[in-house]
Each structure stands twice: as C-alpha cells, then as structure tokens.
N, C-alpha and C positions, 0 to 999 in steps of 0.2 A: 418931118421933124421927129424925133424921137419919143417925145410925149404922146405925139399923136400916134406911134405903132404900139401894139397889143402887147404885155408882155409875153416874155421866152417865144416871139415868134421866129427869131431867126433860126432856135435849134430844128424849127421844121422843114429850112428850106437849105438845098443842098448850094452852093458854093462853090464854082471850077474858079483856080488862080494858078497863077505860073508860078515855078520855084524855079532858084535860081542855081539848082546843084548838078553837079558835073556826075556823069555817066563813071562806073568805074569800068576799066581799061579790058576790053575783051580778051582773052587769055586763049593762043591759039599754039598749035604745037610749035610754031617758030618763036616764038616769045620764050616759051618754056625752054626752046635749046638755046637761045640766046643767053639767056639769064643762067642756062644752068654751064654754058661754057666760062661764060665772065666767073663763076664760080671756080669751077676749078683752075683758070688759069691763075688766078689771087690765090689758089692755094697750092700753085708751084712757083710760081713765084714767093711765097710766105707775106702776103701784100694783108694783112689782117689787119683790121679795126677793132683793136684793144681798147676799153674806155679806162683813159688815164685817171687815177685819182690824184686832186689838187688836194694838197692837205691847206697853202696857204691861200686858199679863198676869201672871195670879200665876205667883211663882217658887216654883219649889222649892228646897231645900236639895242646895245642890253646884249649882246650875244654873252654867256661865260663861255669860262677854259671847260675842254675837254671834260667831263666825267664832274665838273663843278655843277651842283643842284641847289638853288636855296630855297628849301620850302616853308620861309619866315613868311608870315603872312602880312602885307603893304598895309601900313599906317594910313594911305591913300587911299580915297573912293575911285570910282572906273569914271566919273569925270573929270576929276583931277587929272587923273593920268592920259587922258584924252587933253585936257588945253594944254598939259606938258608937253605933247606931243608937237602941236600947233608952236 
C-alpha cells in the first residue's frame, strides 16, 4: 500500500516501460532519389501546392469585421461571461 512505502522512494528506483512511438523512416539514398524526382517532376509539370486563402471562413461567435477593435472594458465579470457561454 502506499502508506506503508517510505517517502520519495520510487525517485531511487529505476523503472523500464514500453512506449508506444513509431520509429522515424530510415532515409537511404533511394528514398532521397525518390522524393527528390517526385519533386522535380511537380515542377515540370507546375503541379504546386499553393495555400489558398479563404477570406469567407467560418466565424465564431463574438468574431468583429476586419480591423474592428473594441477596447471598452465588459460591464461583466469572467463568470458571467462563462454561464453566458453555457
């Protein structure tokens, strides 16, 4: 039981346990010509991954417009505005 051990005796005793993480991917020169052909051929082909920007994304609730700031300070406490939430 716990009572019954010493205290801070576990920080003396060493501990082996499994983890459950994945190896990362050995990198050998075929890998490396692989990866670096897929490259050039997306870039004769012009096959690029441009990150689109959404201007009409989803909002959130309270989100304002663009360049809208209002630094009025809430009549509300931080639990108010929590069961408002709720």
């Amino acid at each position: 039981m716990a009572k019954d051990r010493p205290d801070n005796s576990l920080l003396e005793v060493h501990l082996d346990f499994d983890t459950a993480t994945r190896l990362p991917p050995t990198i050998t020169k075929e890998t490396s010509n692989t990866i670096e052909g897929l490259i050039k051929q997306r870039v004769l082909d012009e096959l690029f991954d441009d990150p689109v920007l959404i201007k009409g994304g989803p909002k959130r609730k309270g989100d304002k417009e663009d360049g809208d700031m209002d630094f009025a300070k809430s009549k509300k406490g931080l639990g108010e505005l929590y069961q408002d939430d709720l």
